[in-house]
N, C-alpha and C positions, 0 to 999 in steps of 0.2 A: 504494500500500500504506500510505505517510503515513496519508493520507486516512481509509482503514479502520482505524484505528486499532492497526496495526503500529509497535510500538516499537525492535525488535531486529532485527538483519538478520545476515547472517552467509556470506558465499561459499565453497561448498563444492564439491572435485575430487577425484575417485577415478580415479586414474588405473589402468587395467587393460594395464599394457604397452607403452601408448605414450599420446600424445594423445588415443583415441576419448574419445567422450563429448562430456556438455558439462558446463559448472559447474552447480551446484542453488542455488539459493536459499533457504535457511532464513528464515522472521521469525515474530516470536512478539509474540505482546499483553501487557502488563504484566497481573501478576497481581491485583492492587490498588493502589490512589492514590500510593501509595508508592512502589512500583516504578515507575511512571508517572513521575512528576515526577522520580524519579533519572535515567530513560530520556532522557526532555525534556532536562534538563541536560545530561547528558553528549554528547547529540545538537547540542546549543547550540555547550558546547562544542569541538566536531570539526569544524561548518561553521564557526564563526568562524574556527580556527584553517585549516582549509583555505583560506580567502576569505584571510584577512590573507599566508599562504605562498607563493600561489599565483597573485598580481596580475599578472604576464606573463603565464601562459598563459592566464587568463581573459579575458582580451582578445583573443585569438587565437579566430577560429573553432570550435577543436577544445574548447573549456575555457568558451564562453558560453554552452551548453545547460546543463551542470554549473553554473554562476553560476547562471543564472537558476530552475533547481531548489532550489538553498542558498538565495535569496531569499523560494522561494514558502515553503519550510518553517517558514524562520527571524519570516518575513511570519506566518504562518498561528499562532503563537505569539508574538504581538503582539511580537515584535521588533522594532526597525526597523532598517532596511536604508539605505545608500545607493545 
């Protein structure tokens, strides 16, 4: 969704009583450049922040698909990564 040019993302539950269902997934495309580059940023810094908090689990099996996602994102918005 990155990729397509989704900016915002957003997990949603409506719960009806108990657990049926499942989650929804909202994303939405920045309206113009500006909203864009606000998006970017703050998507910058969330993985940063994730990657810097979360150096245990991401070494762990459960937590290196999620690394290596923040990577390609972070990579794909000429970041660099290590």
């Amino acid at each position: 969704m990155w990729e397509s040019g989704f900016r915002w993302f957003k997990d949603w539950y409506f719960p009806e009583g108990g657990l049926e269902g499942g989650q929804k997934l909202q994303a939405n495309k920045p309206m113009d450049e500006r909203h864009n580059c606000e998006r970017i940023d703050a998507t910058v810094k969330e993985l940063t922040d994730f990657l810097d908090k979360n150096k245990d689990l991401l070494e762990k099996d459960i937590g290196k698909s999620a690394k290596q996602r923040a990577f390609k994102i972070l990579n794909s918005l000429g970041i660099k990564t290590k």
